[in-house]
N, CA, C and O atoms as a printed pandas DataFrame, in Angstrom:
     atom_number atom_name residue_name chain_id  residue_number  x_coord  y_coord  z_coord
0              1         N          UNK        A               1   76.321  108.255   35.127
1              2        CA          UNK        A               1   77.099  109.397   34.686
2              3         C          UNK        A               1   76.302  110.156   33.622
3              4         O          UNK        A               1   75.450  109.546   32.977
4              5         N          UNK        A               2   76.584  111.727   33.363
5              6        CA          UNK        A               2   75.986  112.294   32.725
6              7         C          UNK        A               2   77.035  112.862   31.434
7              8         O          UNK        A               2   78.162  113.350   31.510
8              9         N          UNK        A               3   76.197  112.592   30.282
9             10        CA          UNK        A               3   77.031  112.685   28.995
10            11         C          UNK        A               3   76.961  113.948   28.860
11            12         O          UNK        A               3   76.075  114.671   29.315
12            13         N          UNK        A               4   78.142  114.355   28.059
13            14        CA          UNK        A               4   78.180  116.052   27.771
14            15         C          UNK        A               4   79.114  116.118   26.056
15            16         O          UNK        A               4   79.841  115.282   25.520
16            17         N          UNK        A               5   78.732  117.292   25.675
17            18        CA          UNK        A               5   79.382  117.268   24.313
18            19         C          UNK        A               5   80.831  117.863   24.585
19            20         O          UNK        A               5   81.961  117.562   24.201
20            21         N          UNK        A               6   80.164  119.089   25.628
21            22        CA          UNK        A               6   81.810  119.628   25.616
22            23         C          UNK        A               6   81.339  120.273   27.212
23            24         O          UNK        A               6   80.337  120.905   27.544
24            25         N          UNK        A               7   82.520  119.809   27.991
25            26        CA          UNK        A               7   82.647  120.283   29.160
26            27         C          UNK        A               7   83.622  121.117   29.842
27            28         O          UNK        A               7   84.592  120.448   30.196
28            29         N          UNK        A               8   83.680  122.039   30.071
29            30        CA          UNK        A               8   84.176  123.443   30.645
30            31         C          UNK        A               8   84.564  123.338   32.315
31            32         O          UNK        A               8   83.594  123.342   33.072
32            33         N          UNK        A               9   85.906  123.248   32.917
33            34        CA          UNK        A               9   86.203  123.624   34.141
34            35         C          UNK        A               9   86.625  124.597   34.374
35            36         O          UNK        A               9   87.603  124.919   33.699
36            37         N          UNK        A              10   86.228  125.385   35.224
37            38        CA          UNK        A              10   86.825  126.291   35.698
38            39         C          UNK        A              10   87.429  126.615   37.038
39            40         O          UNK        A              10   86.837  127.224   37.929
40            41         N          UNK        A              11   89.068  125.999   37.124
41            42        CA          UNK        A              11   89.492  125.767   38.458
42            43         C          UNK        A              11   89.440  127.345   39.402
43            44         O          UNK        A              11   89.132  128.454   38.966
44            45         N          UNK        A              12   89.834  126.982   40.736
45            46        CA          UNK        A              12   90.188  127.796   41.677
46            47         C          UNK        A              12   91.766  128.729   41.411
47            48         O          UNK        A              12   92.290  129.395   42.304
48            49         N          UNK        A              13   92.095  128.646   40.588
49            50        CA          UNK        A              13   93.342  129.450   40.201
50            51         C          UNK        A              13   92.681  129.904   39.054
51            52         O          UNK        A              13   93.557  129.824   38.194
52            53         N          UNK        A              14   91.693  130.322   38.531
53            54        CA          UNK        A              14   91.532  131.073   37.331
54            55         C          UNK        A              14   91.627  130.373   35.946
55            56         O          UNK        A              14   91.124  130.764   34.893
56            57         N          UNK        A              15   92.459  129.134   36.185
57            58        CA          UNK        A              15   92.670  128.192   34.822
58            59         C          UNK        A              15   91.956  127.228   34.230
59            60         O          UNK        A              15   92.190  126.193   34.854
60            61         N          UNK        A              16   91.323  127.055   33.489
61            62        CA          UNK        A              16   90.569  126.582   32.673
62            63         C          UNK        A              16   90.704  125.167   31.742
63            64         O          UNK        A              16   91.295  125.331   30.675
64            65         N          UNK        A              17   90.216  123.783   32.037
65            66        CA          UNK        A              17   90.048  122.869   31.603
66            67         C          UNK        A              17   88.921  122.722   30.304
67            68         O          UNK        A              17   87.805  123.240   30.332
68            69         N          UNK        A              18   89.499  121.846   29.080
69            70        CA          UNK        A              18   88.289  121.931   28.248
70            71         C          UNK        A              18   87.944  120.432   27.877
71            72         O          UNK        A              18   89.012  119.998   27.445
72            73         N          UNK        A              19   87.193  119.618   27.832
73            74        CA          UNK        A              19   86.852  118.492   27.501
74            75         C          UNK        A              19   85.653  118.591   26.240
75            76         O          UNK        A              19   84.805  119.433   25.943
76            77         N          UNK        A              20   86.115  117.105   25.615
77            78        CA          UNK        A              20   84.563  117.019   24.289
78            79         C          UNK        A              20   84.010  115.308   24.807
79            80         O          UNK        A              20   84.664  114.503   25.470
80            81         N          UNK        A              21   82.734  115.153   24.290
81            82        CA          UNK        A              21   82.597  113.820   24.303
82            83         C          UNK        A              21   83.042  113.332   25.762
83            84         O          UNK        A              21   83.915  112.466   25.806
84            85         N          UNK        A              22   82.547  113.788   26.872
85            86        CA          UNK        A              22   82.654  113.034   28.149
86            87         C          UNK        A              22   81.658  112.434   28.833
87            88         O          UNK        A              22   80.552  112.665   28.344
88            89         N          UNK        A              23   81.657  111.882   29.599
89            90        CA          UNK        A              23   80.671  111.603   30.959
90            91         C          UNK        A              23   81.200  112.097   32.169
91            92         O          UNK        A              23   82.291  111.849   32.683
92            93         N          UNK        A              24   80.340  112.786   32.535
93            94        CA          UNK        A              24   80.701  112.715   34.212
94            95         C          UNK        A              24   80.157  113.031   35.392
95            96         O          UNK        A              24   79.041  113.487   35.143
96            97         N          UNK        A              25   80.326  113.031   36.391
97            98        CA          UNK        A              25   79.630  112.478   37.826
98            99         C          UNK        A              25   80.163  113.605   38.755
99           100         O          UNK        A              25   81.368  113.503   38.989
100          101         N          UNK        A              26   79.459  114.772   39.399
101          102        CA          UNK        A              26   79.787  116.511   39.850
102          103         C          UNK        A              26   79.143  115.511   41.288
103          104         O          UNK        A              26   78.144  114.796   41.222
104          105         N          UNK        A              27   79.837  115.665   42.275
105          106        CA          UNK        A              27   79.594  115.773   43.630
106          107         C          UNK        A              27   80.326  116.249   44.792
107          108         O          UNK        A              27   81.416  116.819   44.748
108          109         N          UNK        A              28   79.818  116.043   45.582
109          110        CA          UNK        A              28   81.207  116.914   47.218
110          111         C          UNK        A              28   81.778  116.369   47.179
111          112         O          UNK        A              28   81.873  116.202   48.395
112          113         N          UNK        A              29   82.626  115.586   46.697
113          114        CA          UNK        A              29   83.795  114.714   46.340
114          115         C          UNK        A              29   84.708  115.118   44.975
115          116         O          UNK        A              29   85.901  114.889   44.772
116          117         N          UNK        A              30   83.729  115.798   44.120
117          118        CA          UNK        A              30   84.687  116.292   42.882
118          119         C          UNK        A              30   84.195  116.028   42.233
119          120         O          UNK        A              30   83.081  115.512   42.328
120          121         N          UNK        A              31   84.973  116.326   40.985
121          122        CA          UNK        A              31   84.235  115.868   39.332
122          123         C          UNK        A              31   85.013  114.501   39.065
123          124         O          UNK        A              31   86.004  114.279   39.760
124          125         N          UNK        A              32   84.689  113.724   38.259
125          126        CA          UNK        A              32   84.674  112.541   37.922
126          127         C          UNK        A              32   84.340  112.278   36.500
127          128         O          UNK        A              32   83.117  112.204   36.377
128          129         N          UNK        A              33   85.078  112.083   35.199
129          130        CA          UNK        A              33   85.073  112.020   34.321
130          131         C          UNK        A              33   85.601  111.342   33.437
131          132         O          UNK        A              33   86.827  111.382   33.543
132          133         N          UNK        A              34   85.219  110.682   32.539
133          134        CA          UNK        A              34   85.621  109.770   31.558
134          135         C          UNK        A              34   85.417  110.288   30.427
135          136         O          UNK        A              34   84.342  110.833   30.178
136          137         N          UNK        A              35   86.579  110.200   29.389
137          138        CA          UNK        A              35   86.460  110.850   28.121
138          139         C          UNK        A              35   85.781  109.553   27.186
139          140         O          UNK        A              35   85.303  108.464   27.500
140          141         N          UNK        A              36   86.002  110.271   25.862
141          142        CA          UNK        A              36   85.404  108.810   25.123
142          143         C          UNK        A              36   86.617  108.070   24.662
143          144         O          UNK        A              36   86.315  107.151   23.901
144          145         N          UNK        A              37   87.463  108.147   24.813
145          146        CA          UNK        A              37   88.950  107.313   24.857
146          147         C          UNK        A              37   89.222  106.697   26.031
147          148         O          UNK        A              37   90.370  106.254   26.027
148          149         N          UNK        A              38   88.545  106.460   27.180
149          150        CA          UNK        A              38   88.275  105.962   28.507
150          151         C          UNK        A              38   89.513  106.427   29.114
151          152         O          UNK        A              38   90.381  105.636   29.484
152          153         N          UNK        A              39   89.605  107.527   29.212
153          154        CA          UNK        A              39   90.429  108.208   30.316
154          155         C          UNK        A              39   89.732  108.478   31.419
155          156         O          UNK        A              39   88.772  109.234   31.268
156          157         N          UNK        A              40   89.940  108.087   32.441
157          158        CA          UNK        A              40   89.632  109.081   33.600
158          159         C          UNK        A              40   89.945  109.634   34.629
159          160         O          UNK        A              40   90.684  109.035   35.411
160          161         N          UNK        A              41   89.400  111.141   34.974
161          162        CA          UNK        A              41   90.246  112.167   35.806
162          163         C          UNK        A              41   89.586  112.166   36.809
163          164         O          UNK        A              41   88.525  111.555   36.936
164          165         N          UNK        A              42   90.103  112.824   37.621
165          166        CA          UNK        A              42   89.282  113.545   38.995
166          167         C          UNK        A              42   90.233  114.566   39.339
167          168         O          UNK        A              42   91.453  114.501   39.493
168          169         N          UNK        A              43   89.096  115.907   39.464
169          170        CA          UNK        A              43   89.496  116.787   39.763
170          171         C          UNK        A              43   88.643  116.720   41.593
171          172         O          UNK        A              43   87.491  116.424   41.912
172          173         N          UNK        A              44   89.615  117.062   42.273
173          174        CA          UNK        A              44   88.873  117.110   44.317
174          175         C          UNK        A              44   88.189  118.226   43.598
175          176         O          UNK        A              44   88.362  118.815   42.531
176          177         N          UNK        A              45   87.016  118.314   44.982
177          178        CA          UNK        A              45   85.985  119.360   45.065
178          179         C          UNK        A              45   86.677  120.759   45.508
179          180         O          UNK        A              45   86.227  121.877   45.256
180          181         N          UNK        A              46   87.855  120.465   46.213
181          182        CA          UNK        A              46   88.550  122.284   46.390
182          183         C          UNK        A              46   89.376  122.602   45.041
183          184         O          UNK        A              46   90.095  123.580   45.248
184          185         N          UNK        A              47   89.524  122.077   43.650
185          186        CA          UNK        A              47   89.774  122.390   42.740
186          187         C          UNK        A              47   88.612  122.792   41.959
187          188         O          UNK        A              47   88.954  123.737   41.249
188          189         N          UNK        A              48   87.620  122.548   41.812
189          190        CA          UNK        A              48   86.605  123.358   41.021
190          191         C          UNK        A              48   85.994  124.472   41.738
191          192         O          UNK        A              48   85.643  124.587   42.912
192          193         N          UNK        A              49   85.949  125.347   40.633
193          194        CA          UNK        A              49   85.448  126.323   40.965
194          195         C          UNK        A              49   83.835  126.528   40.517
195          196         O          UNK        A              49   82.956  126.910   41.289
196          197         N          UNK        A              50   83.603  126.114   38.789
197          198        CA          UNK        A              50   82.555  126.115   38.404
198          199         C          UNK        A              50   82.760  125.150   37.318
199          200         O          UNK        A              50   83.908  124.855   36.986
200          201         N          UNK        A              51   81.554  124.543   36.636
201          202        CA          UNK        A              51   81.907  123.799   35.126
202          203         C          UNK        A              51   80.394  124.308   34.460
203          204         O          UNK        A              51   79.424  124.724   35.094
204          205         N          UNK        A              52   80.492  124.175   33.334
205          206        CA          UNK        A              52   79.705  124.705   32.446
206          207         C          UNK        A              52   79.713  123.430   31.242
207          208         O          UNK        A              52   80.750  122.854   30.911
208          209         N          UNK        A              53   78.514  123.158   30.736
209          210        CA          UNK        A              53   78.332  122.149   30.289
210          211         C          UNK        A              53   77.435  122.379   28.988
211          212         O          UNK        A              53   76.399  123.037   29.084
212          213         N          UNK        A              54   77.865  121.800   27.704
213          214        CA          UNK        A              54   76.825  121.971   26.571
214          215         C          UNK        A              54   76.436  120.761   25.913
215          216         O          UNK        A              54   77.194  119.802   25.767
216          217         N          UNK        A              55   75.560  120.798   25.621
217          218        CA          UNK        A              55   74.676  119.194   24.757
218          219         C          UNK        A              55   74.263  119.985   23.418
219          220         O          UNK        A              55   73.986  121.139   23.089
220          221         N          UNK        A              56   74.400  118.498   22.736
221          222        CA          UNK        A              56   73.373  119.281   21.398
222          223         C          UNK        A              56   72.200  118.322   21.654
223          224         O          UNK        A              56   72.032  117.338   22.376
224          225         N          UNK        A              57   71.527  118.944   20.852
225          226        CA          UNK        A              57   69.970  118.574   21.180
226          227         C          UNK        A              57   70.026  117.751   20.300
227          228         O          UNK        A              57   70.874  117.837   19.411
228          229         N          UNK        A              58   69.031  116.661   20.363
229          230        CA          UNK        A              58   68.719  115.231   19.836
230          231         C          UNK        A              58   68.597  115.531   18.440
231          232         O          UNK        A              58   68.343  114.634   17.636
């Protein structure tokens, strides 16, 4: 899985998911994500539209 500081969805209805401190795993199957409180979601692949992703640098 790939760590992110703050992760950005942007569904197929225009509405907008915001996450901090996650991991997660983007494939034709969907997003796949674990917060750092070990939650985890899945959004299906016909719910995303786009995600946008920021790191801070080391």
């Amino acid at each position: 899985m790939i760590s992110a500081d703050e992760l950005t969805v942007v569904h197929h209805d225009d509405s907008v998911s915001r996450f901090t401190d996650v991991r997660y795993t983007l494939n034709r199957d969907g997003l796949w994500l674990v917060t750092s409180g070990g939650v985890e979601r899945h959004f299906g692949s016909n719910e995303v539209l786009t995600t946008h992703v920021r790191r801070r640098a080391a």
